[in-house]
N, C-alpha and C positions, 0 to 999 in steps of 0.2 A: 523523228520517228525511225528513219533509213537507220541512222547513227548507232540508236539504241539497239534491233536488232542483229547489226553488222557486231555490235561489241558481243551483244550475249551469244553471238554463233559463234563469237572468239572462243569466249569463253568456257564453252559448253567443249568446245575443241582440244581446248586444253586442259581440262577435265579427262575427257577421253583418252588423252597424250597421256598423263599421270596415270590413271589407272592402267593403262596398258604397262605403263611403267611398273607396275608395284604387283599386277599378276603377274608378269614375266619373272619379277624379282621373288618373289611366291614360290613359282615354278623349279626357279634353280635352286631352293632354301631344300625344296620337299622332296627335290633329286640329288641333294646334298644326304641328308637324312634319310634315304632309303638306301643312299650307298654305305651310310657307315650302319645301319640296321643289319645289313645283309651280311658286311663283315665280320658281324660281330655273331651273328645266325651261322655264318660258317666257321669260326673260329671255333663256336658251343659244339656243331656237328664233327668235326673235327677229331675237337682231346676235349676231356672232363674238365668241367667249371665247377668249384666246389667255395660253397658260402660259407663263413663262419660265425655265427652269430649267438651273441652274447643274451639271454634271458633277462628282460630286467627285474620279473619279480622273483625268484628262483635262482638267478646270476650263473645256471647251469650253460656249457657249451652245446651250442646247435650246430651240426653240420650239415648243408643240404649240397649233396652233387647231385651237377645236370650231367647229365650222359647222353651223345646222341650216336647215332650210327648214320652214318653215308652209305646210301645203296651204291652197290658195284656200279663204274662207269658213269659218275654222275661227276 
């Protein structure tokens, strides 16, 4: 009975191990991903981002520019 519960507190422990594991891994994915967000937010504020996109029922040209402005000192 000792036996059984000593294993499943193993257990249970290593469980705990792994997920810690895999939020931490989480962690660094979505601090990965708001770095290159942010680069990409500031590159837009920057200089003009301009789309070019092809209609498919129509086949006419779309063009959409993002334009941002940087406040002074920022």
């Amino acid at each position: 009975m000792a036996k059984d519960n000593q294993s499943d507190t193993k257990q249970l422990a290593e469980s705990i191990d792994k997920l810690e594991r895999r939020l931490d891994m989480i962690d660094r994915r979505l601090d990965d991903i708001d770095s290159m967000v942010s680069a990409a937010i500031e590159r837009v504020m920057s200089q003009p981002a301009i789309l070019l996109l092809n209609c498919p029922n129509c086949g006419k040209n779309i063009e959409i520019s993002l334009v941002g402005v940087k406040k002074p000192g920022v």
